[in-house]
N, CA, C and O atoms as a GROMACS GRO file, in nm:
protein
  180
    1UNK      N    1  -8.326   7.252  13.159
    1UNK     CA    2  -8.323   7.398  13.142
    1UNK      C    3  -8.462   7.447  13.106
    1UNK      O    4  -8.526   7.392  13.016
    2UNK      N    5  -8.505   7.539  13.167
    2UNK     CA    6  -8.638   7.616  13.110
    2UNK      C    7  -8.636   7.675  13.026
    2UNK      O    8  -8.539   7.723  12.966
    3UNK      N    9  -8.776   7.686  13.000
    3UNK     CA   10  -8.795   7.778  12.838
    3UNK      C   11  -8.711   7.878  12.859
    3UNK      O   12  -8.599   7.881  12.808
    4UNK      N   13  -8.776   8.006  12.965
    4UNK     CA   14  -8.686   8.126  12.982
    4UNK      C   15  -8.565   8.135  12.965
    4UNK      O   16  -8.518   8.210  12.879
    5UNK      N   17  -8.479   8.048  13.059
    5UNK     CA   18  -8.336   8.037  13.031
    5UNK      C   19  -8.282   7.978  12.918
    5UNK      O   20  -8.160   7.985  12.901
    6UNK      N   21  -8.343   7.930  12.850
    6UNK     CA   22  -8.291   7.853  12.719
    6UNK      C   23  -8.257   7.973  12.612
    6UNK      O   24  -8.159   7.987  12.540
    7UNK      N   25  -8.411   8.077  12.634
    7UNK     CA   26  -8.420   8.189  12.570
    7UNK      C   27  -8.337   8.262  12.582
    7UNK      O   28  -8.284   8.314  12.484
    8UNK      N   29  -8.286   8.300  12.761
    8UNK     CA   30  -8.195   8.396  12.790
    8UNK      C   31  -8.045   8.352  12.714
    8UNK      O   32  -7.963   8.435  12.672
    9UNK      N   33  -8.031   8.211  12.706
    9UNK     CA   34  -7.905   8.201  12.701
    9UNK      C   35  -7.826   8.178  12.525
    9UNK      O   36  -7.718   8.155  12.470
   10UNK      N   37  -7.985   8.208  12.494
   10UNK     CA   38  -7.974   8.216  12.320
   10UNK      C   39  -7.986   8.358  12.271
   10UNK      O   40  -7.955   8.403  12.160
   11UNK      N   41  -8.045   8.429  12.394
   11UNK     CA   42  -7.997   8.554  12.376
   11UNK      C   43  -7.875   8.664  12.381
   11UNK      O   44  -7.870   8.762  12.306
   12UNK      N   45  -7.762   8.630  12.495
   12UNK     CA   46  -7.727   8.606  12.487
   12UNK      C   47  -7.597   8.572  12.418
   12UNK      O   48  -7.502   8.650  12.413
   13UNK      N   49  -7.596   8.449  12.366
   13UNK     CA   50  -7.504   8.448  12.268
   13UNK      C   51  -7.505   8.506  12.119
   13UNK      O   52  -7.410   8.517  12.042
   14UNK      N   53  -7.598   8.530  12.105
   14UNK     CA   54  -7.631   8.611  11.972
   14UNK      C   55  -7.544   8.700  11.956
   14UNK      O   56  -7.466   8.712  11.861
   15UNK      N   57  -7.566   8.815  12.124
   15UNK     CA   58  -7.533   8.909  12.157
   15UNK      C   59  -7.346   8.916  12.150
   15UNK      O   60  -7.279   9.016  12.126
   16UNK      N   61  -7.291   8.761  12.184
   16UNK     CA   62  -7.141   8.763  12.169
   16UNK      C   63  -7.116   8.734  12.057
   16UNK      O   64  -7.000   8.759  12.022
   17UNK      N   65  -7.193   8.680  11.972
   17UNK     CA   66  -7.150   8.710  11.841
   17UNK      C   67  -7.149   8.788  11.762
   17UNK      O   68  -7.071   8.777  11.667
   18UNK      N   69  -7.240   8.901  11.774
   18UNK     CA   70  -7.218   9.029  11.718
   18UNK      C   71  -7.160   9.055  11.769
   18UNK      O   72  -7.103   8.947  11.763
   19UNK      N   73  -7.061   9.145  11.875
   19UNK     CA   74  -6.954   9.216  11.973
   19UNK      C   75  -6.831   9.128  11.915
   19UNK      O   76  -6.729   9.195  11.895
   20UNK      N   77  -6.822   8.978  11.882
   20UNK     CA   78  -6.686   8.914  11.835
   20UNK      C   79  -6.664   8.967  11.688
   20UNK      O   80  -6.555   8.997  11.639
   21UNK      N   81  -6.800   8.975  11.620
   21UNK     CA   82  -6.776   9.028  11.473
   21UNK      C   83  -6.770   9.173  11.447
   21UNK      O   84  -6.737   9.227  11.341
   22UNK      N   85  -6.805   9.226  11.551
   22UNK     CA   86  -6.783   9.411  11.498
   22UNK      C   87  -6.633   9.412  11.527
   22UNK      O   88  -6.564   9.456  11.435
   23UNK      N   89  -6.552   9.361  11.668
   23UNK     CA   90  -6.453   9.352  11.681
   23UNK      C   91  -6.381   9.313  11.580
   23UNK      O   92  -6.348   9.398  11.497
   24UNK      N   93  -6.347   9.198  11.566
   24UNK     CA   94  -6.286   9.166  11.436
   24UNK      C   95  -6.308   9.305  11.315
   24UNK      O   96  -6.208   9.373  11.292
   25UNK      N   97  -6.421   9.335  11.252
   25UNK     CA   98  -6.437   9.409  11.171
   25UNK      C   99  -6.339   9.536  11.228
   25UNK      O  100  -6.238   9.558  11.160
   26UNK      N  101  -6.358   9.608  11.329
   26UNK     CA  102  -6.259   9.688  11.396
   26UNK      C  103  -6.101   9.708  11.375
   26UNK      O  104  -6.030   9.802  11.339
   27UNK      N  105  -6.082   9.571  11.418
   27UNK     CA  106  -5.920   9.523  11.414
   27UNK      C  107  -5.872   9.495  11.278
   27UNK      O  108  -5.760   9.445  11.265
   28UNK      N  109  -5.951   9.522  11.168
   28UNK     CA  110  -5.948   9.472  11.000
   28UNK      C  111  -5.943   9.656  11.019
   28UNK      O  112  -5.838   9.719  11.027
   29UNK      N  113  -6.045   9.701  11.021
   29UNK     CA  114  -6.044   9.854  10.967
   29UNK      C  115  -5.927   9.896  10.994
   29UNK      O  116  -5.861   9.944  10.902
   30UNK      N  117  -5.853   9.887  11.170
   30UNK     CA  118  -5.728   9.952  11.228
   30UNK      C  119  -5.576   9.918  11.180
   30UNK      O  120  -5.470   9.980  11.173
   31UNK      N  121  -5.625   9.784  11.148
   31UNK     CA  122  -5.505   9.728  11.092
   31UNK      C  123  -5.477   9.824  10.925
   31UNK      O  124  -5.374   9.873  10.878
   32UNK      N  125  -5.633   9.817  10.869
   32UNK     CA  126  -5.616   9.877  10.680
   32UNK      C  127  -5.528  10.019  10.711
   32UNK      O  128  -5.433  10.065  10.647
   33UNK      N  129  -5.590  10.068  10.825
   33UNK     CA  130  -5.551  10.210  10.850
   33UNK      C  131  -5.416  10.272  10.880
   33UNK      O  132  -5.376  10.386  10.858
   34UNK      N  133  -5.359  10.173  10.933
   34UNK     CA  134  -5.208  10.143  10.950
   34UNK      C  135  -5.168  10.144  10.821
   34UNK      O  136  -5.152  10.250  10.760
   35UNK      N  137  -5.149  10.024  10.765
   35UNK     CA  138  -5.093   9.963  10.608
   35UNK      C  139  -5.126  10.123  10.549
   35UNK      O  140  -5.023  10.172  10.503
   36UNK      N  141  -5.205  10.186  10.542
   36UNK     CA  142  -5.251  10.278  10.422
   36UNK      C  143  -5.164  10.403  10.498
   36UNK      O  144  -5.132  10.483  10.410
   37UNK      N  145  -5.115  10.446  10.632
   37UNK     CA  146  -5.053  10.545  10.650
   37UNK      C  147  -4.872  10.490  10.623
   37UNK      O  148  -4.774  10.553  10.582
   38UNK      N  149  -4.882  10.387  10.655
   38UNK     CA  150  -4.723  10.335  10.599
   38UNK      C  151  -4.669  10.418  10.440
   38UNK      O  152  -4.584  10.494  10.395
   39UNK      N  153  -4.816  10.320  10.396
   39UNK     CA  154  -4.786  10.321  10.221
   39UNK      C  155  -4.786  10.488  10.188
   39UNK      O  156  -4.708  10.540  10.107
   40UNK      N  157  -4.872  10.551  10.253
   40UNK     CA  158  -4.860  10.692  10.212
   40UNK      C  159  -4.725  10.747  10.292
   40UNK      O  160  -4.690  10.842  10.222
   41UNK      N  161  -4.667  10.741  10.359
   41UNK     CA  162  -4.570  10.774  10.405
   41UNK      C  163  -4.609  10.892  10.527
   41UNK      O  164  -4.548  10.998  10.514
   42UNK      N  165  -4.708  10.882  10.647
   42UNK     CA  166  -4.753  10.940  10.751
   42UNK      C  167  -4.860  11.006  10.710
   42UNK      O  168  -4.930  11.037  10.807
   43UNK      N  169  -4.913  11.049  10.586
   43UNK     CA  170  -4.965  11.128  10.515
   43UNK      C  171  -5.156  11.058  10.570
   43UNK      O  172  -5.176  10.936  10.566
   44UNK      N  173  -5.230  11.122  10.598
   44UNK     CA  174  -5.377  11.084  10.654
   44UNK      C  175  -5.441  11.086  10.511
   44UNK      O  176  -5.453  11.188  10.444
   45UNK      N  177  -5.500  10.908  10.456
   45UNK     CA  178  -5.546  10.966  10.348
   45UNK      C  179  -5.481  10.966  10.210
   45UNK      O  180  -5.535  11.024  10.116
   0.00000   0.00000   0.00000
């Protein structure tokens, strides 16, 4: 593998690991957001 591509492909994955962790972070926020309109009873908040 060449330098370049070694680079590209460490670039890359960097790149899917941030996009896997905002996701996750996402699906944590959507999920809290749920639980917290339950507990309030439809109520936003």
């Amino acid at each position: 593998m060449s330098a370049e591509s070694l680079r590209r492909a460490r670039r890359h994955a960097a790149r899917l690991h941030r996009t896997a962790e905002s996701d996750r972070k996402n699906a944590a926020a959507a999920l809290q957001r749920a639980l917290d309109r339950r507990d309030n009873g439809g109520s936003a908040g």
